[in-house]
N, C-alpha and C positions, 0 to 999 in steps of 0.2 A: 276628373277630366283635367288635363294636362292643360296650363296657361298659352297663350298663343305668344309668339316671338316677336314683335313690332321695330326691335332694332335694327336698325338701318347698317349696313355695312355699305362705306362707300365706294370701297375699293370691287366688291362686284356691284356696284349699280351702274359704275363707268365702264365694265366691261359687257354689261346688257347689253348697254346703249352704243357702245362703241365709242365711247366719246374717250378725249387724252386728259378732260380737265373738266372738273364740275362749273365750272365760269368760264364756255369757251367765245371765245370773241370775237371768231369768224364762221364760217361756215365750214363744216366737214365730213366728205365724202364716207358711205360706208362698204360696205362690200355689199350691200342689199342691192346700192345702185349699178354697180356695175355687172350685177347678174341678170340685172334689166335687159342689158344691152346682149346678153347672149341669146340666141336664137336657138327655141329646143326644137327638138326632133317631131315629129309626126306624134309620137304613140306618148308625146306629152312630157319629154324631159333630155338631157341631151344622152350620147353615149359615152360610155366610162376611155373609152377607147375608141378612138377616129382614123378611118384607114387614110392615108396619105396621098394627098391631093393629086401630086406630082408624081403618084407612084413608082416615088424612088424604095417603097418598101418599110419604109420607117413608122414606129407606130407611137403612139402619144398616150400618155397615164395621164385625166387629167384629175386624178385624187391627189395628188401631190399636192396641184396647181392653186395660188390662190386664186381669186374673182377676175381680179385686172387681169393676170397672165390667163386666164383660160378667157377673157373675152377676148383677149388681140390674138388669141390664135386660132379659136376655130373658124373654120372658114363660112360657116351659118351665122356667124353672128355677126351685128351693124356693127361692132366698132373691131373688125378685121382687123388690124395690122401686118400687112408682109413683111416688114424686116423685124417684127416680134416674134412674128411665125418662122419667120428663117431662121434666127439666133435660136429659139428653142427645139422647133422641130430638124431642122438639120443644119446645125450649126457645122460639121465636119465635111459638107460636101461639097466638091469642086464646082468648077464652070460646066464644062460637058455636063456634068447630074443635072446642074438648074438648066441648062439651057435643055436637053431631052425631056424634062419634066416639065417646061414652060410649053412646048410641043404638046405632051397630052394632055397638058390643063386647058392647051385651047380648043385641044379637039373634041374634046369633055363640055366644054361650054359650048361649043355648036353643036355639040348633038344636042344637047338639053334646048338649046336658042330653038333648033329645027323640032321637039318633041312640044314643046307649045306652041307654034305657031300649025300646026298639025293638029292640034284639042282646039287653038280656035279656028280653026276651016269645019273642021267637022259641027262644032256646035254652035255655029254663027246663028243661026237660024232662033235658037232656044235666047242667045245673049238680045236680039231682035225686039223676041215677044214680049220677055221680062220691061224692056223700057220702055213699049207703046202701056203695058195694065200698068204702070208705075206713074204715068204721067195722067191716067184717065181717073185714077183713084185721088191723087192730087184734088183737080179739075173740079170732082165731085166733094168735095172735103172742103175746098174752097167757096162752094155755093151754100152746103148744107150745114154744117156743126160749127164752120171754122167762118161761117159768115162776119163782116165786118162788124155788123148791123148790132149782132148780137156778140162784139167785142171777144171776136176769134174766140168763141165757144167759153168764155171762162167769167159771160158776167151770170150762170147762173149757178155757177160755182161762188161766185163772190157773194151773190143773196146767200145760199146756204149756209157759209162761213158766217156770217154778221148772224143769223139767226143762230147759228148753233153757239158763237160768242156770249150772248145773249142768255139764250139759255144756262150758259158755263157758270155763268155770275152770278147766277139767281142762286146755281145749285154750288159751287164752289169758293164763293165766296165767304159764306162764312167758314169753309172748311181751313180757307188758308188764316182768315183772324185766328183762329184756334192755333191753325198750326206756328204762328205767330209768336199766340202765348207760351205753345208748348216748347219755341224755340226759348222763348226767356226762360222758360223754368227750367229748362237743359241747362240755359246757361247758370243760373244762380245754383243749380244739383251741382253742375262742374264746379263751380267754385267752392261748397263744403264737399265735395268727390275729393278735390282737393285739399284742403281741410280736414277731410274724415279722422286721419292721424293723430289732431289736436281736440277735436270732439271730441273722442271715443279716446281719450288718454284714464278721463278715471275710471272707467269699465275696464279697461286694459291693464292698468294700473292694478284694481281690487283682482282682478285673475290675477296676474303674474303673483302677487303678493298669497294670496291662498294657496297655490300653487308652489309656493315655496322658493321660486325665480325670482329673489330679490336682486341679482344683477341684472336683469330683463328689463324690472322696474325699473331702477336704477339711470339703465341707458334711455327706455325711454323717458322718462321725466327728466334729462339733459337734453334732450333732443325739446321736447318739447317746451322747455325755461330759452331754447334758443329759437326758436322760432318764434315764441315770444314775445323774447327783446328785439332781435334783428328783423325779422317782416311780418309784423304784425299787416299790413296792407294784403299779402299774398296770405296768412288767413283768412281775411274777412274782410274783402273789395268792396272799398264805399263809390267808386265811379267816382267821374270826373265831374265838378258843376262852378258854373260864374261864378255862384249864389254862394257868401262868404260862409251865413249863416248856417242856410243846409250842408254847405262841405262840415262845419262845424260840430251840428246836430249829428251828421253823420261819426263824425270822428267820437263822439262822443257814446252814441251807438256802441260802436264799434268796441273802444274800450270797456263798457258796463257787461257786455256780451263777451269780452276776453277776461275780464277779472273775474269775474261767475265763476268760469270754467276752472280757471287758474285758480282760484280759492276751492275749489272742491279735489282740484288735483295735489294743493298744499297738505288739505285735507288726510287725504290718504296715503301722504308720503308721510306725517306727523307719527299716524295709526302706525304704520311701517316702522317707524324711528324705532318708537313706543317696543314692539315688538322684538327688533334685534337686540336692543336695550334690556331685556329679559331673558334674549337667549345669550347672552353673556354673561347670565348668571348663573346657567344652567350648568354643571360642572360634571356631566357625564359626555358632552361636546365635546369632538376629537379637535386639537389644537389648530389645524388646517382648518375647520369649518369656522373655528372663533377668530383664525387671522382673518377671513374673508369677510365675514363679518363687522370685523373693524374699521375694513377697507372701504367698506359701505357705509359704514358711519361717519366715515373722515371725512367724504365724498359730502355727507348729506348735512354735516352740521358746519356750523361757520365757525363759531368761536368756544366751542367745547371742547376737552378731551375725552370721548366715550373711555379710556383704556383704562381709567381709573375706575369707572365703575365695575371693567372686568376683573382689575386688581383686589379690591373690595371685598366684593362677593366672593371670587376664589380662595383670598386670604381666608374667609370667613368660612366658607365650605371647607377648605381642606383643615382647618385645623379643628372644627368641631366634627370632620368622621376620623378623624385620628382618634381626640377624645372618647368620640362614641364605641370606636371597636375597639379600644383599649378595654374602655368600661365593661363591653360585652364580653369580651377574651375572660378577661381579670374574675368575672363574673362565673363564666366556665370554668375553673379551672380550679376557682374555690369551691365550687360544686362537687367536681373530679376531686379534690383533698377529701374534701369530707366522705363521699361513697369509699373514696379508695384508701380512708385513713385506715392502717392496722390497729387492730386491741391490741393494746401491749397490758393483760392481767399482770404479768412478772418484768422486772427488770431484765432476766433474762431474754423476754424474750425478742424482744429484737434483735440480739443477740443470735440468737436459734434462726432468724428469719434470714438476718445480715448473713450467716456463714452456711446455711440452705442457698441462696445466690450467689455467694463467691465458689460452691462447689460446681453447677451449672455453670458460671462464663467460663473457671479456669479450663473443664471441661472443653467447650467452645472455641477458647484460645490454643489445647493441645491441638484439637480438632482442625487447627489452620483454616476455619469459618465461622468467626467469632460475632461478624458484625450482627447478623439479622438474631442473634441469641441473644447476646450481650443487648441488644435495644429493646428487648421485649421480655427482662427480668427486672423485677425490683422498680415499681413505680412508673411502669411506661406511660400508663395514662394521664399520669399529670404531668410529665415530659413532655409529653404531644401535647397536652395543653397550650403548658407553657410556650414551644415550640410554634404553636399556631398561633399565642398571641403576639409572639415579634413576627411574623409572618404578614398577619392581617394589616400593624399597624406599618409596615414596609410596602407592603403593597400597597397601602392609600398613600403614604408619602410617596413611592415612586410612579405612578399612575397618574401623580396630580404635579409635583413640582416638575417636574421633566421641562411639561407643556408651560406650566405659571413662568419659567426662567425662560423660558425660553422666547414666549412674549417680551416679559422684561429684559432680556437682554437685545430683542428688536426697541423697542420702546426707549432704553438706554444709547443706543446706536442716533436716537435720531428719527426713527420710524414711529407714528402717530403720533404725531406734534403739528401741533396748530402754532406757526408763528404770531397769532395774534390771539392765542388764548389768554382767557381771562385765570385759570387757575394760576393761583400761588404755592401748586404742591411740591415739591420737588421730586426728577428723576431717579435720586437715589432713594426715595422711601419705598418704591417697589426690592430693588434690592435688601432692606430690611425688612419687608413682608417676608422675604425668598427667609432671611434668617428667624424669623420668631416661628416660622414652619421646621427647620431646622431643629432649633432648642427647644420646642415642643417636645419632636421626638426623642431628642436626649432626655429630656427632662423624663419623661411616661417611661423608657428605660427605668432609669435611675431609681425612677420610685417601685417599680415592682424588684429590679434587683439590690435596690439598695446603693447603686454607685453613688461614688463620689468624687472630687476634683483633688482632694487629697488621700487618695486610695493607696497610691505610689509610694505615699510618705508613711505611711500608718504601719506601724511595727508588726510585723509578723504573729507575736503573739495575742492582741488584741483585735485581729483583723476576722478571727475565726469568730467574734461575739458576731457577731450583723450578718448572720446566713438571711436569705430571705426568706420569710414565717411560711410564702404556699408550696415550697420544693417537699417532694417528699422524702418524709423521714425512711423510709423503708428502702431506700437507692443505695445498691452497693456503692463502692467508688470504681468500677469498672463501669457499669453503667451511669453513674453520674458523669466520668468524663465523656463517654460517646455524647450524651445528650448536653452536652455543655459545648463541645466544639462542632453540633450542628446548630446551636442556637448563634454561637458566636460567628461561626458562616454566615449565616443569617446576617446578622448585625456588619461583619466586615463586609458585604457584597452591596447593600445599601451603601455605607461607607465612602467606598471607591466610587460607586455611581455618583455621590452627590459630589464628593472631588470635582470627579471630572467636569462638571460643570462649570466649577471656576466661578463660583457666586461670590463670597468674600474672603479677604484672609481671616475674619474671624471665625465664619461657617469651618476651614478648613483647620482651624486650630480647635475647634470644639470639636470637631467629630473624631478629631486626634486624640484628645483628652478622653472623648468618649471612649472611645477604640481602647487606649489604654487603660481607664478604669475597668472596662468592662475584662479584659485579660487577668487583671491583678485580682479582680474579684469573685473571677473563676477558679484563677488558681489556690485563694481561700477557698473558699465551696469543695472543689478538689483535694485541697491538702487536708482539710478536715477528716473528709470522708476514707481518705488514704490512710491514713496514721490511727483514725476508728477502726479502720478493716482489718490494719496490719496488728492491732490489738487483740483482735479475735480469731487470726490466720490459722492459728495452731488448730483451730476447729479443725480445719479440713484434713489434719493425720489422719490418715484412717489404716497407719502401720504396714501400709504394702511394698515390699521390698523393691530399690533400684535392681534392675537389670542392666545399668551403665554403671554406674558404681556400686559394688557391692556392700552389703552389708548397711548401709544407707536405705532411707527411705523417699518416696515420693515428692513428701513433700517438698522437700530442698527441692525440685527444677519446678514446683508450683510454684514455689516462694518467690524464684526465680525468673518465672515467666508473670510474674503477677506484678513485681518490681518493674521486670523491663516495658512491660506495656505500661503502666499509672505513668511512669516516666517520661517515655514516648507523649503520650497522650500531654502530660503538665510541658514537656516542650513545645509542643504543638500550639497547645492555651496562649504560651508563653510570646507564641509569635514567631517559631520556630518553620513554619509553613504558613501558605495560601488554604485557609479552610473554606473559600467562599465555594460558594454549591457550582458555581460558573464556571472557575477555575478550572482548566485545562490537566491533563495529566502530569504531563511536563512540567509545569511549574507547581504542581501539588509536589514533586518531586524536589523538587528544589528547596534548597536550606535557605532561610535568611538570621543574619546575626542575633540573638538577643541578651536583651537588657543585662546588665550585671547584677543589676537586683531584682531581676526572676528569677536568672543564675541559683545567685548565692540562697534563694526561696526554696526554690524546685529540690539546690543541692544538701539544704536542713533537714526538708523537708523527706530526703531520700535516705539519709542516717538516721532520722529520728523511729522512720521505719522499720531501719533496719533492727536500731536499738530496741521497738517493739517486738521485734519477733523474736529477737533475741530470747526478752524475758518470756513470750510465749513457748519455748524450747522447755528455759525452764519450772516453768508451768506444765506443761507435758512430761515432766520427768520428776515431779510430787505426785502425793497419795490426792491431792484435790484434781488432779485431773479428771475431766468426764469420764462418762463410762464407757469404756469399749469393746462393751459385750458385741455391739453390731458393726463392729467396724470393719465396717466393708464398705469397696465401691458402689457409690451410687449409679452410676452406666459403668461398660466397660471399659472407659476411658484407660480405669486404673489399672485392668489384665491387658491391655490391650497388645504388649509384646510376649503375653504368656501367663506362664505364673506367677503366683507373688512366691518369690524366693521366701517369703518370711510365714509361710503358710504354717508351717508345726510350729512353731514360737507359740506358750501360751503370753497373748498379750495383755492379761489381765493380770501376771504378774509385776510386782512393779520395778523390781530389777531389772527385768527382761525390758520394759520400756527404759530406765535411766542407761541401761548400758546402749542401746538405740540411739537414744539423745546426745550420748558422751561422743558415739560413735557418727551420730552427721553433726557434730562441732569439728569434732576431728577432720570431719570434708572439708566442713566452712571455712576452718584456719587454715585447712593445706590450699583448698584450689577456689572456691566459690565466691567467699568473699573479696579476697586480691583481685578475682578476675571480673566480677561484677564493680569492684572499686575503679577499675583499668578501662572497663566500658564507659562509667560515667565522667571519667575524664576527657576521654577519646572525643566524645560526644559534645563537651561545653566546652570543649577548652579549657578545663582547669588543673589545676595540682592543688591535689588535699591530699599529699603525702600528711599532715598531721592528722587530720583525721582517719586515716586509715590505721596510722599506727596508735589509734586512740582502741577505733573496732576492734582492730586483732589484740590491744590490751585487755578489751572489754571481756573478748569472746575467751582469751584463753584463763581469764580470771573464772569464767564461767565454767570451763571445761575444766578447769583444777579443781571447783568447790565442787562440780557432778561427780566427777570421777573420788574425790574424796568421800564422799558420802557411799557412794558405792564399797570404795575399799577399806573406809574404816572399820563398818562393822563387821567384814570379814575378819580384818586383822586384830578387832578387838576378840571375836571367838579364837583364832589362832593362838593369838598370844595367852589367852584363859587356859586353853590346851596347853602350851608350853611352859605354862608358869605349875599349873598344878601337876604335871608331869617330873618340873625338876623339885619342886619347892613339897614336895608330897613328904608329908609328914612322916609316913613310916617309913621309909627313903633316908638311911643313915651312910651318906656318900664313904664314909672312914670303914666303914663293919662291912658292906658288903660284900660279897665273894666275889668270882672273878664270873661274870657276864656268860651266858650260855646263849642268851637269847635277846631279844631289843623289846625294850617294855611298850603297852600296847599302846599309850598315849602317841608313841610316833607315829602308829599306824592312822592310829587316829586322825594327827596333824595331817598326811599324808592324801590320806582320803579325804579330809575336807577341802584341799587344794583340788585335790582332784574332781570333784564338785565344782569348784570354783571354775575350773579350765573349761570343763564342759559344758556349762552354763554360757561362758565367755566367748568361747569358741563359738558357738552354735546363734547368740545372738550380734557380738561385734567380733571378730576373729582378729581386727586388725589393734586391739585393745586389750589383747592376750599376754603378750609381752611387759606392756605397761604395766597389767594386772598384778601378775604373780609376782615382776619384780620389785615391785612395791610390797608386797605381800609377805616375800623374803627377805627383803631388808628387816621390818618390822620383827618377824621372828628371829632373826640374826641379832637383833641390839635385844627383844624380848630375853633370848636366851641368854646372852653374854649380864642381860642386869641379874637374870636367876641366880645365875651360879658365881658370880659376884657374892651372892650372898653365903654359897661356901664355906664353910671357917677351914675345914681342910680336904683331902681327897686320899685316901687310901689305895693300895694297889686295884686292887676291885674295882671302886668309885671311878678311879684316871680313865680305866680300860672303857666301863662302862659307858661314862656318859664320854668318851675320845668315840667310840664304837656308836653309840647312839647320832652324835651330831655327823659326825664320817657317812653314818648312812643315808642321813638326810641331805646332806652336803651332796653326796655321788648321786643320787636317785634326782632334784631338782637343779641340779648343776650349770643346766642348761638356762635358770633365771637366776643364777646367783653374778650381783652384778659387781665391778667394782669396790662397790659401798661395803655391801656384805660380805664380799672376799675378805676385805679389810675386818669387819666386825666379826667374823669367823676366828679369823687368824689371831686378834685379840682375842678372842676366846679361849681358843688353842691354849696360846701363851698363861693364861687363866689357869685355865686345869693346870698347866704344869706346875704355873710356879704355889698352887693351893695342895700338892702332892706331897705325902707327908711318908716315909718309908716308915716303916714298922718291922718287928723280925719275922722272918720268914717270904718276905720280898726280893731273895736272889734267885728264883726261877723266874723272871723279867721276862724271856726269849720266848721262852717255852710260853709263859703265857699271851704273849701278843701272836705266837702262832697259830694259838685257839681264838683269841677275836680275829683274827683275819679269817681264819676257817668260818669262822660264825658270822662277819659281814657277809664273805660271797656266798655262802648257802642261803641268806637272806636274799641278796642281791638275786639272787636267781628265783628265790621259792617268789619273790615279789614283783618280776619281771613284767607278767603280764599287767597284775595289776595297776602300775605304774608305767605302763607303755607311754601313755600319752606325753608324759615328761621327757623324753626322749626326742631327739633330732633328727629328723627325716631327713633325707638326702636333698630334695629340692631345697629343705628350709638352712643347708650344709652349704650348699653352690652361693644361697642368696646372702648366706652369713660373707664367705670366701667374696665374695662382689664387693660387701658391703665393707671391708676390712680395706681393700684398697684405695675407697675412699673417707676414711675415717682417721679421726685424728690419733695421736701417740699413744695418748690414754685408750680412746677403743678398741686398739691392735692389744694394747696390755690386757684388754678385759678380754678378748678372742684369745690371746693364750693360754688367761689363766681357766678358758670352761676346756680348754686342748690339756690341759694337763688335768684335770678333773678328769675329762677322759680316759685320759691314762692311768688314773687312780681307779677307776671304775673295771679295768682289768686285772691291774694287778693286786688290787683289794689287799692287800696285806703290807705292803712296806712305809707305808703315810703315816699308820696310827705312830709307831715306834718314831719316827722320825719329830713328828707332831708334840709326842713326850718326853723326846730330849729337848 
C-alpha cells in the first residue's frame, strides 16, 4: 500500500484559497463573493448567452467573463452596472442606438411593471387569506406552547438538557479520563514515533550488517552518533519542571537510557570492525570491494590505519600461493620426467630417438605447418609442464599484485592516512612488500631454470654445464626452441605488466636482469641442443636425389632449412622480437636490436654447427656409416616433387656414397655455404668475412681428402696396369719387332677408366672431369717414371710404345690436361732420346706407315668401345663458352685437346714427328 503524501505545497494552497499571501493583513475579496451578487435564472443558474437588453442585437459570452465583469453586467443581477454593461456589451455604439434602445428598455419595463400588478389584482384575494391564518396561528402559539409562564416553551427543554447532562457524566466521564490517558500515551508513543530511528538503530544495525550493507550501517550509525551528540532532548523529552532535582533526575534518566542504547549500538559496530578487518585478509576479494571496505574503516576507526593490516595479509597470501603452485607445478612436472623419461639401453640410442624427430619437424618445416608438429615431438609433456608452471606462478603474481599496488599506490598518494595515527610504519614499506613479491618470482624462476645475475658474463663454453636437471632429455633442438620461446613469452608478458606499474627503479632493474638472464640461458639450452642435433643431422640422408640441384642430395636444403629456423628461433630467444602471447601481429613483426654478445653467441654457435655437419658429410662418406639398406623416406615429404633421381644408384656401395658426398661439398663450396654465410650477415649486422674464409678453407680441405680417397685407389690400380704393362719382364724394348698390334694391358687401362666414367657419371656427373683428370695425370707421370727406366729403345720398341701411348693419348684426349700434356710430351722426348739405331733400321718411312695404319684400324675397331671418352657437341659449345672466359693458360689447354683432335684423324703424321 502506497504511503499517503502529507507535504504541503504552498504555492497551490494560496491558489485554493485565493489568497495573494500566506500572512495577509487585510481582508480580500474572492470571486465566490461576487458571484453572490449575480442573480440566476429561474431553472437555477444564469445563461451562457444573454439576449440584449436594449435590443440593439448584440449578444454576450459570459464564459470569457470573470466574477466582477459578469456581475456588472447582467441585467438580473444586484450589483448591475450600466456603464460596465455599456463598455462591454456595446461599447461601439452611437447615440441614436442608446437612445432607441433606452425607448424599448422602457417599454420592456412597463409591460413587465403592468404584468404584475395584473397577478396581483387577480390573486389579491389568496394574498388576503394567507395573513388573516398567519396572524391566528401566531395568537394561538402565543397562548399555548410559546406561553410566558412556561418561558416561551423552552423551559421544558432546559429540564431535559440538565437531565441528559447529568446522565452524560455518569456515563462519559470516565470515557474522557481514559481518553485523557490515551491522549498522554499518544503523546509519549509520538515522542519514541519520533525516536523509533535511534531505538531500533542496533536491530537495524545487525540486518544491514548480515545483509552485507555495511555502507547502510555505516550511514546509519552517523546519523545516529549525531543525534546523539547534538539533540539528545528531541530523543528523549524530559518536560519542563521548577523542580531542580527532578529536571536533574530526569536528565539523568535520560542519559542512562541514551548510553544503553549507544553501548549496544558500539557494540555492533565493534562486531562490524571485527569483520571487514577479516575480509581484508581474504585475498580472492576484487580490489574495488577492498577499497570500499577501507573506506569504511577509515570512517569507523579514529586513530588506526586498517590498510596495514590489508598490506600484511596480502603480502603474506600472495607470496605463500606463489610458493605453493610453484611447489605443486615443480611436483608435476617431475612426475611428467620420470613417466616420460626414455630408456636409453645403448648410447645410441638417443641418438636413434633425436634423429627419428628431427626427420618428422624437418618434414613439418618442408610442409610450411611446422608449428602444431614441431610442439608435439620429442618431450611435449614435460614442455607443457614446465610451460604451465611459469604459467600458474604468473597468474597468481598478476591476479594479486595488480590490485596490492594499486592500494599502495592510493595509500602512497595520501589515501588511508589517519593524520593522528599512532603507527610508526612507514609508507614506503608497502612499496617493498610490492618488491619481495617481485623477487620471489624471480627467485622461483631462477631456481627451476637455473638463472643467474651473472649469466651475461659466464663464457659460452661453460654455460652449457647448468641445463636444468627436469627439461627433457629426449627434445630435439627444434622442439626445444618452440617451447623455450613460449615459455619465455610467458615470462616477457608478466614482465612488461609489472613495468608498467612503476613500482620501484629496483623492481624494474630486476625484472630487467631477469629478462636477460632468462634469454642468455635459453639460448644455452638451445645452443646445446643445436650443435647435439647438428652432430647427428647426417642421420637423416636417406640418399634421395635433389630435383633443384642435380646430382645432390636432399639433405643439403634440410641442412639448410634446419639451420635457418634454430637461427631464426636463437634470434628471436635473443630478443630479436615480441614473443609475449599478447603482442599484437605487427609488432610480433617487428625487429628490435640485439645484444653483441647474443650476436657473437647465436653467430659461434652457427659455425660450430656448420663445422658439425661438416664432419657429419664425412662420416657419410666412410665404411662406418649406418646402414642404408632402408633408406628411404619416411612420409612423402622426400618424393614429393616426384622421383628420386638417384633411384638405380646402388647405395650400399660405398663409392657410390663418397662420390655423393664429394659431390654436395661441391654445392656447399660453390653456392650454399657463401649464401647461407650472406643470410647470416644480412640478418645481425655482421661481417665474418674471416670466418667464412675459414669454412670454405675447412670444406675444401675436406673435398680434396674425399675426393682423394676416391681417386687414389683408382689411380693406384691404373698405375699397377701401367707399370706392369711397360716394365713386363718379357718385354725387351731393344729386340722387339715392329708392333702390328697394341698390347692388351692398354685395353685393359682403358676399360678400367671406362668403369671409372660410368660409375662417375651416373652417380656425380659434375665430378667427371675432375675424375679422370686426375686419373690421367697420374698415369702420364706413372708412365713417363716406367720408361725412364729404359736403358734403350730399338726401332720396334720407339714405334711400339710411340704407337701404344699415341693411342691412349687420342682415345682420352679429351682429359688430358695441361699437366699431362706436359708429362706426355716429356715422355715423347724420352723414347726419343732412349732410341738406339741398329742395322737394318733405314726402312724408318715405311715402317711408321704401318703403326699409323695400325693406330687408325685400332682407332676405329675401338670406337665404340671408347665412345664415352669422346666430346659431345653440347659439352663442345660449353667448352667454346668456357674458353672465352678463361685465362691464357686454359685457351693453351682448349688447343692443345683441338689439335689431339686433329691427330685423332689424321693418325699417322705425330708418331714420326714425336720420333724426331
Amino acid at each position: 500500500m502506497s504511503r499517503l503524501n502529507f507535504d504541503i505545497d504552498e504555492a497551490t494552497l494560496l491558489k485554493a484559497y485565493k489568497l495573494s499571501s500566506s500572512n495577509p493583513t487585510k481582508w480580500e475579496e474572492t470571486g465566490d463573493e461576487h458571484d453572490d451578487l449575480v442573480v440566476t435564472s429561474p431553472t437555477g443558474g444564469y445563461r451562457e448567452n444573454e439576449t440584449d437588453p436594449l435590443g440593439l442585437g448584440a449578444s454576450v459570452d459570459f464564459r470569457k467573463m470573470d466574477s466582477e465583469t459578469k456581475a456588472s453586467v447582467l441585467i438580473s443581477s444586484k450589483g448591475f452596472n450600466p456603464k460596465t454593461f455599456l463598455s462591454v456589451v456595446h461599447p461601439n455604439a452611437t447615440y441614436q442606438d442608446l437612445g432607441s434602445g433606452i425607448a424599448r428598455l422602457r417599454a420592456s419595463l412597463d409591460s413587465q411593471s403592468e404584468a404584475i400588478r395584473v397577478l396581483v389584482e387577480e390573486n389579491f384575494d389568496r394574498f388576503v387569506a394567507v395573513k388573516n391564518s398567519t396572524d391566528a396561528l401566531y395568537a394561538e402559539m402565543r397562548e399555548g406552547l410559546l406561553a410566558e409562564n412556561n418561558d416561551f416553551g423552552t423551559k421544558p427543554l432546559r429540564e431535559h438538557l440538565k437531565a441528559s447532562a447529568q446522565k452524560a457524566d455518569q456515563v462519559f466521564l470516565p470515557v474522557l479520563e481514559n481518553a485523557t490517558k490515551a491522549q498522554k500515551l499518544r503523546t509519549t508513543l509520538g515522542v519514541f514515533e519520533r525516536s523509533k530511528f535511534f531505538f531500533n538503530l542496533p536491530g537495524s544495525l545487525v540486518e544491514s550488517i548480515e545483509a552485507g550493507r555495511y555502507d547502510a550501517a555505516l550511514r546509519d550509525y552517523k546519523k545516529g552518533k549525531f543525534l546523539l551528540e547534538s539533540r539528545p532532548g528531541q530523543l528523549l523529552p524530559i518536560g519542563s519542571t521548577k523542580d531542580s532535582q527532578a529536571a536533574a533526575a530526569a536528565q539523568q534518566q535520560q542519559k542512562r537510557i541514551l548510553d544503553k542504547v549507544w553501548a549496544t549500538v558500539e557494540k555492533v559496530m565493534g562486531e562490524m570492525k571485527n569483520q571487514l578487518l577479516a575480509k581484508l585478509q581474504e585475498p580472492s576479494r576484487s580490489v574495488e570491494e577492498q577499497e570500499k571496505t577501507l573506506d569504511i574503516l577509515m570512517e569507523l576507526s579514529t586513530n588506526e590505519e586498517p590498510v596495514w593490516t590489508y598490506f600484511d595479509s596480502q603480502h603474506k597470501s600472495i607470496m605463500s600461493q606463489m610458493k605453493e603452485a610453484y611447489d605443486k607445478s615443480v611436483d608435476v612436472v617431475k612426475a611428467l620426467h620420470e613417466k616420460h623419461d626414455p630408456s636409453l639401453p645403448t648410447p645410441d640410442a638417443l641418438t636413434t630417438i633425436l634423429s627419428t624427430q628431427l626427420k618428422t619437424c624437418i618434414i613439418a618445416l618442408e610442409s610450411k605447418q611446422p608449428e602444431t608438429v614441431i610442439a608435439q615431438t620429442g618431450g611435449q609433456e614435460v614442455w607443457q609442464g614446465i610451460l604451465t608452471m611459469v604459467k600458474s606462478i604468473s597468474e597468481v603474481l598478476m591476479s594479486s599484485l595488480p590490485n596490492f599496488w594499486r592500494i599502495s599506490r592510493a595509500f602512497l598518494d595520501g589515501k588511508y592516512k589517519k593524520s593522528s595515527s599512532s603507527s610508526r610504519r612507514s609508507p614506503s614499506q608497502c612499496r617493498t612488500m610490492a618488491l619481495d613479491i617481485v623477487k620471489l618470482y624471480i627467485s622461483l624462476l631462477s631456481e627451476f631454470f637455473l638463472f643467474s645475475d651473472m649469466a651475461v658474463m659466464t663464457p659460452p663454453t661453460t654455460a652449457t654445464n647448468t641445463t636444468p636437471p627436469l627439461l627433457p632429455k629426449d627434445s630435439n633442438s627444434l622442439t626445444t626452441a618452440h617451447h623455450l620461446m613460449k615459455i619465455l613469452g610467458e615470462v616477457q608478458e608478466s614482465v612488461q605488466e609489472i613495468n608498467s606499474m612503476e613500482i620501484s627503479n629496483d623492481a624494474s632493474s630486476s625484472l630487467k636482469a631477469l629478462l636477460e638472464s632468462a634469454r642468455w640461458k635459453f639460448e644455452d639450452i638451445l645452443i646445446h641442443a643445436w650443435l647435439r642435433d647438428a652432430n647427428i643431422l647426417y642421420t637423416l640422408e636417406s640418399w634421395i636425389g635433389s630435383t633443384v640441384e642435380p646430382y645432390t642430395t636432399l639433405y643439403l636444403s634440410q641442412f639448410r632449412l634446419f639451420q635457418r629456423h634454430i637461427t631464426t628461433c636463437a634470434f628471436k630467444i635473443a630478443g630479436g622480437v615480441d614473443l609475449a602471447p599478447s603482442a599484437s601481429s605487427s609488432s610480433r613483426m617487428k625487429q628490435h636490436p640485439v645484444a653483441p654478445a647474443f650476436i657473437g653467441k647465436i653467430t659461434k654457435a652457427f659455425l660450430d654447427s656448420v663445422y658439425a655437419v661438416l664432419d657429419g658429410l664425412v662420416h657419410l662418406a666412410s665404411e662406418e656409416t649406418p646402414s642404408v639398406a632402408g633408406a628411404k623416406p619416411a612420409s612423402g615429404s622426400a618424393t614429393m616433387t616426384g622421383t628420386n633421381p638417384l633411384a638405380l644408384l646402388n647405395i650400399q656401395d660405398p663409392e657410390i656414397r663418397l662420390l655423393l658426398v664429394v659431390s654436395n661439398f661441391g654445392h656447399l663450396m660453390k653456392s650454399q655455404i657463401p649464401s647461407m654465410m650472406s643470410e647470416l650477415e644480412a640478418a645481425f649486422g655482421i661481417n665474418i668475412e674471416a670466418d667464412k674464409q675459414t669454412i670454405m678453407t675447412v670444406v675444401q680441405e675436406l673435398d680434396k681428402t674425399l675426393f682423394e680417397s676416391y681417386v687414389k685407389p683408382k689411380s693406384a690400380v691404373l698405375m699397377g696396369i701401367v707399370r706392369d704393362g711397360i716394365l713386363d719382364p718379357e718385354m725387351d724394348w731393344y729386340e722387339t719387332p715392329q708392333p702390328k698390334e697394341i698390347r692388351s694391358y692398354m685395353y685393359e687401362l682403358l676399360m678400367y677408366l671406362v668403369g671409372v666414367h660410368a660409375q662417375v657419371s651416373s652417380a656425380a656427373a659434375p665430378l667427371l672431369d675432375r675424375t679422370l683428370n686426375a686419373l690421367v695425370e697420374d698415369i702420364a707421370e706413372e708412365a713417363l717414371r716406367c720408361f725412364r727406366q729404359v736403358k734403350r729403345f730399338g726401332m720396334g720398341g720407339m714405334l711400339r710404345a710411340t704407337l701404344e701411348i699415341e693411342f691412349m693419348h687420342q682415345t682420352i684426349s679429351r682429359y688430358v690436361t695441361p699437366s699431362a700434356a706436359k708429362t706426355l710430351s716429356e715422355l715423347y722426348n724420352k723414347i726419343s732420346q732412349a732410341y738406339s739405331r741398329k742395322p737394318g733400321d733405314e726402312n724408318l718411312q715405311e715402317s711408321l706407315d704401318g703403326v699409323k695404319k695400325t693406330l687408325a684400324e685400332t682407332r676405329r675397331a675401338t670406337g665404340i668401345a671408347f665412345l664415352c671418352f669422346r666430346q659431345t657437341k653440347e659439352r663442345a659449345k660449353e667448352k667454346s663458352s668456357t674458353a672465352t672466359r678463361t685465362s691464357g693458360k686454359d685457351r693453351d689447354r682448349e688447343r692443345e685437346r683441338t689439335r689431339e683432335k686433329d691427330r685423332d684423324r689424321s693418325a699417322g703424321t705425330s708418331a714420326p714427328n714425336r720420333t724426331r
